[in-house]
N, C-alpha and C positions, 0 to 999 in steps of 0.2 A: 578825250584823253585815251591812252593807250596802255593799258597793265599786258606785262608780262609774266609766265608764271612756271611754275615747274610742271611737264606734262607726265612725267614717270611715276608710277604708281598715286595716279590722281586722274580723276575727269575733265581736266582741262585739255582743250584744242589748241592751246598756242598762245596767242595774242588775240585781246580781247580790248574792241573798240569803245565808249563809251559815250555819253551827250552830258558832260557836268553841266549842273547851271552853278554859276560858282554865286550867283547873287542870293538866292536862295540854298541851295548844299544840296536840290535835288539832284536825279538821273536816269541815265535810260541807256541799255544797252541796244547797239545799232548794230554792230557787225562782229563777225572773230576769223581768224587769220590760222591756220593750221602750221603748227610750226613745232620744233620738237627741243624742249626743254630752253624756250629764249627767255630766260633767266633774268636779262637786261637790256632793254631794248633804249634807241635813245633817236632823234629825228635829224635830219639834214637841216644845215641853219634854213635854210627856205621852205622845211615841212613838206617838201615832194617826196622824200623819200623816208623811209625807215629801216635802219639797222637793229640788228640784234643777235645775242650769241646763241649757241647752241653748245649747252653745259652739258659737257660728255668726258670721260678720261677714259673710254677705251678704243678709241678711233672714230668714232662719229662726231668727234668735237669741231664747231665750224665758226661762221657767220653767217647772218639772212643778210638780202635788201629785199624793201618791196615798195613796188610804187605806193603811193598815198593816191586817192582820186582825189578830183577835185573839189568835191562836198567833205572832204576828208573821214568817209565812213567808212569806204574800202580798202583793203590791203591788196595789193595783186603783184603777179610778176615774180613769183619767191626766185632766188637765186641762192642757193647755197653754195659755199664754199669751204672747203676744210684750213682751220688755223696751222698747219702746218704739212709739209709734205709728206705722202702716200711713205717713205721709207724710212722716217724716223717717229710713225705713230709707232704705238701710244700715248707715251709721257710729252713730247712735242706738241705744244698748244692747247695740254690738256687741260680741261675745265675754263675756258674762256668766262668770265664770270663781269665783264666789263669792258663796257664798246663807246667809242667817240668817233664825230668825223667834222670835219668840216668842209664836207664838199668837195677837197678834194682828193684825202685819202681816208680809210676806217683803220680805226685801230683798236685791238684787243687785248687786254690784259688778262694773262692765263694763269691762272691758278695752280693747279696741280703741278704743269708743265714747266713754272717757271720763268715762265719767256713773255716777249711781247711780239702780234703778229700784225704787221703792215700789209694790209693791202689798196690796191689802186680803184678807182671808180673811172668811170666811163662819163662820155661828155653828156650825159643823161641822169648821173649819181649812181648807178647803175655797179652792184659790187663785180670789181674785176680778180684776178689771183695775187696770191700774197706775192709783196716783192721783197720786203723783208723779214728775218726776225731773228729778235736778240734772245738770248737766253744766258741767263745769270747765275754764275757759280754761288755756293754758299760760302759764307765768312772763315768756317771751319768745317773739318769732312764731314761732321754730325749735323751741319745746319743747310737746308733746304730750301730755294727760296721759291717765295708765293706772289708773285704778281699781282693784286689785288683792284688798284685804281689807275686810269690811266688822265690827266687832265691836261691842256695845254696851260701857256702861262696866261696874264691878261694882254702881253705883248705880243703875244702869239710867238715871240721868237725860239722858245724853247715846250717841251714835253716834260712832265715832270711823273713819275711813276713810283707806287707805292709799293716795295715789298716786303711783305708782313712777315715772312720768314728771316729775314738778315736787319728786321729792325731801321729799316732807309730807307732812305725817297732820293729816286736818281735823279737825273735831268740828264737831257739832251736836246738838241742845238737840231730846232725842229728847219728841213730844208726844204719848203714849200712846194719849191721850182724844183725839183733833183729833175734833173735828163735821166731818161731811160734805162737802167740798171746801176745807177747812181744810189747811194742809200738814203733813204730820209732824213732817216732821226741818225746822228754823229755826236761825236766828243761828248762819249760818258764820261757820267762823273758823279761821285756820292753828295746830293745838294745838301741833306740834313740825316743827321744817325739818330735816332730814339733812344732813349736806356736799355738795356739788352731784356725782351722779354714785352716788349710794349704791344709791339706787334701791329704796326702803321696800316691804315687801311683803305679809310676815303679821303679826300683833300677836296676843299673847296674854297676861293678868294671872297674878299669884300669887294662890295660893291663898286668900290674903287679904285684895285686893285692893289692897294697896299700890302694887305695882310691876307695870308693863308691862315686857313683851320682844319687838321688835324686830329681826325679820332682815330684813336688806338683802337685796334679793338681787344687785345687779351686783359693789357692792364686799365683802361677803362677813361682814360685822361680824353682830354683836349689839350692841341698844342696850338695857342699861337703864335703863328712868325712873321713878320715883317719879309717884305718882296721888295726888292729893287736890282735890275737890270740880273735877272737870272739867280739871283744870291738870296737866303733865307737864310735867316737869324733868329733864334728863339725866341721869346719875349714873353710869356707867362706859360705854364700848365698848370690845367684847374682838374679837378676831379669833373668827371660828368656820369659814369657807372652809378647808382645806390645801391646795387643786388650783389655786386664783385661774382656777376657770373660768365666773365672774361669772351664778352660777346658782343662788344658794342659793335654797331653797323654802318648808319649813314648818317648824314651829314648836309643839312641843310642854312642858309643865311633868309630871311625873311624879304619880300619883293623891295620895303623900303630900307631896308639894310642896317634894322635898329636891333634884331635881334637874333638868336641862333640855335639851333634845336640838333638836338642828336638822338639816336635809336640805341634800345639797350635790350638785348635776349638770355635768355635762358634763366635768369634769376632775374626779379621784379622788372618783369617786361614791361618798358615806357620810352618817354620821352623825356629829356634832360632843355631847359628853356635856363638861355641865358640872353642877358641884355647885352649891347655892346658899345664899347667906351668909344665915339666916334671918329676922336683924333688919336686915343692910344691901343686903339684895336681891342686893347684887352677885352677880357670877356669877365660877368658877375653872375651868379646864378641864382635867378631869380624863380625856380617851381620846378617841379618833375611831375609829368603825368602817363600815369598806369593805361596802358592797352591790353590790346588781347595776344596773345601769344605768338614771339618771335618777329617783331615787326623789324626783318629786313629792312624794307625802304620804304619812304614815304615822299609826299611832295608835298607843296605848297600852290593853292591857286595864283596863277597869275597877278589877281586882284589881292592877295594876301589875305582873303577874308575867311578861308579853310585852308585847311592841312590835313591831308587823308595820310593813312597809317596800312601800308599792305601787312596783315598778321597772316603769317606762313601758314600756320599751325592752326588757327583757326578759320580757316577758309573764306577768309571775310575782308572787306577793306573799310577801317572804320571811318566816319566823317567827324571831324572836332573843327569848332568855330575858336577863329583868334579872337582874342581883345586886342584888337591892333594899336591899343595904347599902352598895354602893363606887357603884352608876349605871352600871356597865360591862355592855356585853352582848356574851353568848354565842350564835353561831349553831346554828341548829337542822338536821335535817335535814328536814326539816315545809318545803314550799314548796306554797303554791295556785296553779294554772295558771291564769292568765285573760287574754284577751287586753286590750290597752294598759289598765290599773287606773290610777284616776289620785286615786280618795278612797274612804277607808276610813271606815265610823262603826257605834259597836255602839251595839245595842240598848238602849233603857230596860229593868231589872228590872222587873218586878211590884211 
């Protein structure tokens, strides 16, 4: 597995490789990757490559790629790139805090900045310079927008993006093929509006791709929505915050796609465990479990049988075993030390 972490006023080198055994919850750290504040790191569908941002708002804001070897212990080949051009830093691309690709373009969602930055890969995966990027006015001249998540759909045909300052999730009309200074992503458009103050953040589908979910992060909800051909339609919001310390984070569905967990900071930092209704998405909420502080993001093994918990603030990434029949989890005594962790992602199989 691969955590990324914050390296600014902290001991950490970058990206830090690791050997989970996911059958038992052991590990072993193999390798680390020198890289500067990658925040979020996420892999090429075939695991040859690794992206990741570089969370900066005063000009050093970018993307990595790095080859993956093929024992997948090594990172190599760093290739940084800035999220936006040399003449409109600062605020342009500021704080990339979330990165996707699919092989054949990366894309970044910037925070501070506002905006989202496209760039092109090489016939290698290999990051090339940005060819696009949007940047979004706020609702009114007092509001700000925040880029937060950036997901494709399950049809691949569209990009959907969260931003947390304007309360929306956009979408646009992903153009796989564009010819050469053609643009990617076209025909914005507001997909779904939150209540003013919610504050959208991660999105992630069912297994099936029916329904999207939805954590706010200020006001603390889960939303679910029905998906069909590009269109999202509300269909419940449940509470998932207990602290109301207007910080929920990420956003995860469980490998067999029975259940659904969310991260909550600043006030009674945990996990929020709901079940889910299989034909009407809904979601029930069945347990909350207390971490160590700030747990930004976490994942889920492959195998479903753990769920690590990166806590910012306590320099730690904790190991909890599922009940992969009730969704409830048990703490372990298994903790990885690393300074501020802030994204966890494992490996492609063979």
């Amino acid at each position: 597995m691969y955590i990324g972490t914050y390296t600014e006023e902290s001991n950490s080198n970058g990206i830090y490789t690791y050997h989970f055994n996911q059958e038992n919850g052991t590990f072993e750290l193999l390798s680390s990757a020198t890289a500067a504040n990658p925040s979020f790191v996420t892999l090429s569908p075939d695991g040859k490559r690794l992206y990741a941002v570089s969370e900066y708002n005063d000009g050093r804001q970018g993307a990595y790629s790095f080859d993956v070897s093929e024992d997948k212990v090594q990172l190599s080949n760093p290739i940084f790139l800035p999220t936006a051009p040399k003449d409109v830093l600062p605020r342009a691309g500021a704080d990339p805090c979330h990165i996707v690709s699919d092989g054949k373009y990366v894309i970044t969602a910037n925070y501070t900045g506002g905006d989202i930055s496209v760039f092109s890969l090489d016939a290698k995966g290999r990051l090339q310079p940005e060819v696009q990027n949007i940047a979004f006015e706020g609702k009114t001249p007092e509001r700000v927008a925040h880029i937060h998540c950036i997901i494709p759909t399950p049809d691949k045909k569209y990009i959907l993006a969260t931003d947390l300052g304007n309360d929306r999730v956009y979408r646009f009309r992903y153009n796989k093929k564009a010819r050469k200074n053609a643009e990617v992503l076209t025909a914005q458009r507001v997909a779904y509006e939150v209540s003013d103050g919610q504050g959208p953040r991660h999105l992630t589908f069912s297994k099936d791709g029916r329904f999207a979910y939805l954590i706010n992060e200020l006001g603390g909800e889960c939303v679910v929505l029905s998906y069909r051909k590009g269109k999202l339609k509300e269909v419940q919001r449940i509470m998932a915050d207990e602290g109301g310390g207007r910080g929920s984070a990420d956003i995860h569905i469980s490998p067999d796609g029975r259940f659904l967990y969310t991260s909550h900071r600043l006030k009674k930092d945990g996990i929020a465990i709901f079940a889910i209704d299989p034909e009407k998405g809904t979601l029930s909420k069945i347990g909350y479990q207390h971490t160590g502080i700030h747990p930004r993001n976490f994942a889920i093994t492959p195998n479903g049988k753990y769920l690590l918990v990166a806590c910012r603030d306590d320099n730690k990434i904790q190991v909890f075993e599922r009940n992969e029949a009730t969704g409830e989890l048990i703490e372990t005594p298994e903790e990885i030390e690393i300074d501020k962790p802030t994204c966890i992602v494992f490996g492609k199989s063979n």
